[in-house]
N, C-alpha and C positions, 0 to 999 in steps of 0.2 A: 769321637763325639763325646761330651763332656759335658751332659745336662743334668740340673735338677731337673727329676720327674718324679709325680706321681699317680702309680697307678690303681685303677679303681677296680675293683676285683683282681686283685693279683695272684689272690692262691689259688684260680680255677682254672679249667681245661687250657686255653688258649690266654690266661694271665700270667699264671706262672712261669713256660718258658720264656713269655716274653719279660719277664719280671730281673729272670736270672740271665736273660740274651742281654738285656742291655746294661744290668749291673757290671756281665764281663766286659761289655764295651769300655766301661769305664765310668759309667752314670752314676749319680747320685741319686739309688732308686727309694720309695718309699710306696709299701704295701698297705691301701685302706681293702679291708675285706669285713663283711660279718661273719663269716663262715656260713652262708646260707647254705649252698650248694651241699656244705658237708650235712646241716640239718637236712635237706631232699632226702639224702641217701639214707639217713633214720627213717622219715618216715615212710622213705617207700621199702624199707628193706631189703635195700639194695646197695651192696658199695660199688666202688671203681674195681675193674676186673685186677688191675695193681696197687698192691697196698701202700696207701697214701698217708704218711706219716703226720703227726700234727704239726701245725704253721710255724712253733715255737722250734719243733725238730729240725723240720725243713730250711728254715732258716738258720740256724747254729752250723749244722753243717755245710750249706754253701759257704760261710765264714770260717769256717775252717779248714776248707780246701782253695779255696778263693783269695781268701784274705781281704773279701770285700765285704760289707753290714751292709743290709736291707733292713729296711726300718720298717714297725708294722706295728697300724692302728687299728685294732677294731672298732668299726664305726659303720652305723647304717645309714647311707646317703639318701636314702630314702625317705628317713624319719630325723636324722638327728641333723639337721641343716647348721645349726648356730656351731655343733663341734666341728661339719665339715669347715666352716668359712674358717674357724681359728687358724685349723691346721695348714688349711691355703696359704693364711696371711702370713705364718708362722716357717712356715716351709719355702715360701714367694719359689714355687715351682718353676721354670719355664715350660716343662707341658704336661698335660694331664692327659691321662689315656685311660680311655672309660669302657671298661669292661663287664661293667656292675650290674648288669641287667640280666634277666630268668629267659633263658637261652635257648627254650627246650619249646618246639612246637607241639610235638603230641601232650607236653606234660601241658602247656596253658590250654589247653583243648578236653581237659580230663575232664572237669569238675565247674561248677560254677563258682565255688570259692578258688579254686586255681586261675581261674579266666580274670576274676576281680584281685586275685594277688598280685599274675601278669601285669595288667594294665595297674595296676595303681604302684608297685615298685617299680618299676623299668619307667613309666612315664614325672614320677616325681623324681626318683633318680637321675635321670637326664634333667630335668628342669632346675632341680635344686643347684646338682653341677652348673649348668648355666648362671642360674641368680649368682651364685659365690666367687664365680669369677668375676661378673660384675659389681657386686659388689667390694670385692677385697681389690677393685684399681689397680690390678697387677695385668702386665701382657703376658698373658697365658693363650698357649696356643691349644685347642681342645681337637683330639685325636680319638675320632669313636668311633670303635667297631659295629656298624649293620648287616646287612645281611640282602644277599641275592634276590632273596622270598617277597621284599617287598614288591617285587614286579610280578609276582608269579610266575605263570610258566607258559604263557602264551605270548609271543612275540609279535604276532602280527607277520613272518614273516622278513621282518630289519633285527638287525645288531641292536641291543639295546645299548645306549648309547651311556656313556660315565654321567650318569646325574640328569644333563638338561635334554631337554628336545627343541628342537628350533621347528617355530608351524608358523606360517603364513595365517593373517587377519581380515578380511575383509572388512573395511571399514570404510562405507560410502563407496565402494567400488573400487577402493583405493586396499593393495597388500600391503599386510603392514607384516614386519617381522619381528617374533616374537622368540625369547628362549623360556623355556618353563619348565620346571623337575617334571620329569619323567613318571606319566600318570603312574600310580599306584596301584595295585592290586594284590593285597595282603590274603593270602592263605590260610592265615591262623589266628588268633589273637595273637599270638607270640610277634608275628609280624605288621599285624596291626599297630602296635605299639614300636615298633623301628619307623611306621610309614608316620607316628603323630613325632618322632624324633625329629624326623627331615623339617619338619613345619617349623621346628621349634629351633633349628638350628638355622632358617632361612630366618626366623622375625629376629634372634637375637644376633646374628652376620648385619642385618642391616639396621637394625636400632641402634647396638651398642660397638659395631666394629670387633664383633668377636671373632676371633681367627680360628675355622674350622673345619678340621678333616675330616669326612665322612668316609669310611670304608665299607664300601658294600661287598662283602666276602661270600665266597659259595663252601661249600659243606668241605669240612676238614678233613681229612685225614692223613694217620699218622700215629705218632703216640711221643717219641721223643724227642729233642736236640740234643747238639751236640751238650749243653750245658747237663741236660737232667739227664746223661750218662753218666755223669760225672763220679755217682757214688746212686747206691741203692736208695739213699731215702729222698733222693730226689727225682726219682720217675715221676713222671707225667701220671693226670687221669687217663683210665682209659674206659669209657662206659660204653656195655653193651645191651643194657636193656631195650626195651622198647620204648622209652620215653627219652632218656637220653643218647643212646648208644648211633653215632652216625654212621650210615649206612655203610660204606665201606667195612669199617673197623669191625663191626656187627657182623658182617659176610665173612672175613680172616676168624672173629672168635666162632663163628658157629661150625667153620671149618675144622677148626681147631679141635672142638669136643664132640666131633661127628653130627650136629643138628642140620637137618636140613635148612638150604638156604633160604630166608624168609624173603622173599617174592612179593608183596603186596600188588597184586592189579596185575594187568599185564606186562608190565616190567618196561614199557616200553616209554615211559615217562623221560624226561630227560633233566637232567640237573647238571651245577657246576660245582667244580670242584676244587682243592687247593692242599697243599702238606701243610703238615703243621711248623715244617721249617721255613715255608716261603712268608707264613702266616709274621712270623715274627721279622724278617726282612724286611717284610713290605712296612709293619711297624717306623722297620729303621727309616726305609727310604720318606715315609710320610712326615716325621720330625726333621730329616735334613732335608726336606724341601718345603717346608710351610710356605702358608699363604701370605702376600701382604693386608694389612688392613685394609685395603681398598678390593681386594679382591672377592667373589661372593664366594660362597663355602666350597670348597674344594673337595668333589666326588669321583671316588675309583671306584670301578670293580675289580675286586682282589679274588679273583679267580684266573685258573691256566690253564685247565679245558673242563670238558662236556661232556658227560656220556649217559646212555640210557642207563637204568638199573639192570635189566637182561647184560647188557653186554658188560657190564660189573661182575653178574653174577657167572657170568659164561668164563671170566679171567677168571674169579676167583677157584672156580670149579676147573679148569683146564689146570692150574699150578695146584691145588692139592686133591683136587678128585670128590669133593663134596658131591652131593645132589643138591637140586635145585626141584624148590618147593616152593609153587603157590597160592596164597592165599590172600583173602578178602582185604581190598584197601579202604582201612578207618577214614581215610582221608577225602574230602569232596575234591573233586581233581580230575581234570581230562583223562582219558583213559590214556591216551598216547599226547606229545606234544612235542614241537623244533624250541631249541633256544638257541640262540645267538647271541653272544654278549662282545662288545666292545674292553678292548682291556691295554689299549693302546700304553697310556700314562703310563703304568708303574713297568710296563716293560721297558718306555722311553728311559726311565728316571734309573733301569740299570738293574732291574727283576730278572734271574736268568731260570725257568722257572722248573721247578721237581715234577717230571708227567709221573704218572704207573708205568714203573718196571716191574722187573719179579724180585729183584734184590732187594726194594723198599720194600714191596708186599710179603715178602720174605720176612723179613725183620718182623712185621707188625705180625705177622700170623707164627712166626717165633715168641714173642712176648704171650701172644695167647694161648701157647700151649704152653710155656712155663707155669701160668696161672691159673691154668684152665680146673685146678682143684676149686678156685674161690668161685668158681661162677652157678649162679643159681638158674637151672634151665627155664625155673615157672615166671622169671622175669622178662624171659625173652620174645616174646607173641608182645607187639604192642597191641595194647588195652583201649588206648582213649580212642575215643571215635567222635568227629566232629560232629556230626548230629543224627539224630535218631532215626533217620532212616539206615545208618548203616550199623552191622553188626559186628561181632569178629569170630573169625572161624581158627580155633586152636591148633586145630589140624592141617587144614588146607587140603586142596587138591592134590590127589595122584598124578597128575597128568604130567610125564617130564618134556621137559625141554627139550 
């Protein structure tokens, strides 16, 4: 595979390896970042629990063990529209893969000026991306990471299905049949703004013939590929706070520095899940199968299973002997909930997919005690609480498992 691409957040969690996955394919990559993600970690005082070298570092040395150049603009797609469009026209990509957006639900949940950061970077960012492809007359295929969250977490009972739902119309007595995205129900601001994505990526699919892969992805974990082994200063983020740190990874670090396991609610919540190696696969598989122009926007779910937070926290505590500890969830949210997700496509298209072993878990709870000097404990209780009925309890409950 032998594409000009450009990726849109490339130096963050889930940009980076796939930055440096597909530069060793052999692509012609190019990294637009502001560096936001690195400002987060100033202002919350907090870094990645692995030391994250600068853009400039990181890049020289894949160039120098690779022998491949990754090109890198800083530029905010949010605000600086007229330099995104140059660099499009400049670069005539073949696809752009848009990462560029504030990723973190508890953190758009924090604050009122966080909620209005959320929604106004992540929804002008998608939209500008949009305008510049059509405006810069180039066939670009646009390849964006969403997120599970936009359906929440109540099923109804059915397999949530890749994107559309097919319902039956009444009209004059007569059914009629219908496909339509798959209702919404946004969790956070953070996923609020994935669910105004969809809208924006179904008016500009049938306005302008834009060609576009939505990937609705369940919660990462993991920390490296094989590329950011490569040498030290190319690991991976790994965050464990409470704003950023996703659930898994958070359970292996707390393991790690003897914290109890942070539990929120009864544990019995259910979410979906993915490695950060299939994360960058599924990348692959999405650019060698693009849509045609006649086709409407083309939705996966990039997840390869399921499990409650309990039975996360019961593996993670059975392979290193943590406790488990819970406490009050910041989150509005069923106390308990089934999901079921459809995820037929990217397995069809050749996904052979990473479950939970102990040898992966192994690894990532290995990385966390290598670094387990940099971690700051008073980071790890998440803080943001969706609304003011709920509190947060630092401590939590005695009661074990």
């Amino acid at each position: 595979m032998k594409k000009k691409i450009l990726i849109m957040g490339g130096d963050g969690f889930c940009g980076w390896p796939t930055s440096l996955g597909l530069s060793n394919d052999g692509c012609d990559v190019t990294i637009v970042d502001n560096l936001s993600r690195r400002k987060i970690d100033i202002d919350l005082e907090c870094d990645s629990l692995t030391p994250i070298e600068s853009i400039t570092k990181r890049l020289q040395v894949w160039k120098d063990i690779s022998g491949k150049k990754i090109s890198y603009y800083n530029i905010d797609i949010a605000c600086e529209y007229q330099k995104l469009l140059d660099l499009i026209i400049t670069i005539s990509p073949d696809v752009i893969i848009h990462f560029a957006e504030q990723r973190s639900a508890p953190y758009s949940m924090k604050n009122s000026n966080l909620k209005r950061y959320t929604v106004n970077n992540n929804t002008n960012a998608t939209h500008n991306v949009l305008c510049s492809i059509v405006e810069s007359g180039l066939d670009i295929h646009l390849v964006h990471l969403g997120t599970m969250g936009v359906y929440g977490y109540g099923t109804a009972d059915l397999k949530i299905p890749e994107g559309y739902l097919n319902v039956q119309v009444d009209v004059e007595g007569e059914l009629k049949n219908l496909d339509i995205l798959y209702p919404a129900n946004p969790g956070s601001i953070y996923h609020m703004t994935k669910t105004t994505d969809a809208l924006m990526f179904a008016y500009y699919n049938k306005n302008d013939n834009v060609r576009i892969t939505d990937l609705h992805q369940g919660i990462v974990w993991g920390t490296n590929t094989v590329e950011t082994k490569m040498a030290p200063e190319l690991v991976n983020r790994f965050d464990y706070d409470g704003d950023y740190g996703t659930v898994l990874n958070r359970f292996l670090m707390q393991a790690a520095i003897e914290h109890p396991l942070t539990v929120y609610g009864t544990g019995k919540q259910t979410r979906a899940f993915i490695h950060i190696n299939d994360t960058v696969n599924c990348i692959r598989l999405a650019i060698t199968n693009a849509p045609d122009h006649s086709e409407r926007v083309q939705i996966y779910n990039q997840m390869t299973e399921t499990h409650t937070l309990i039975n996360l926290a019961n593996i993670v505590a059975k392979l290193t002997g943590a406790e488990i500890r819970y406490y009050h969830n910041p989150r509005k949210e069923d106390t308990e909930n089934t999901l079921m997700v459809q995820n037929d496509s990217l397995i069809s298209l050749g996904l052979e997919p990473i479950t939970l072993e102990n040898g992966l878990l192994s690894e990532v709870y290995d990385i966390a005690k290598k670094y387990q000097s940099r971690c700051d404990e008073e980071k790890i209780i998440c803080k943001s609480l969706w609304n003011r009925e709920y509190k947060v309890d630092l401590k939590g409950s005695e009661k074990p498992v």
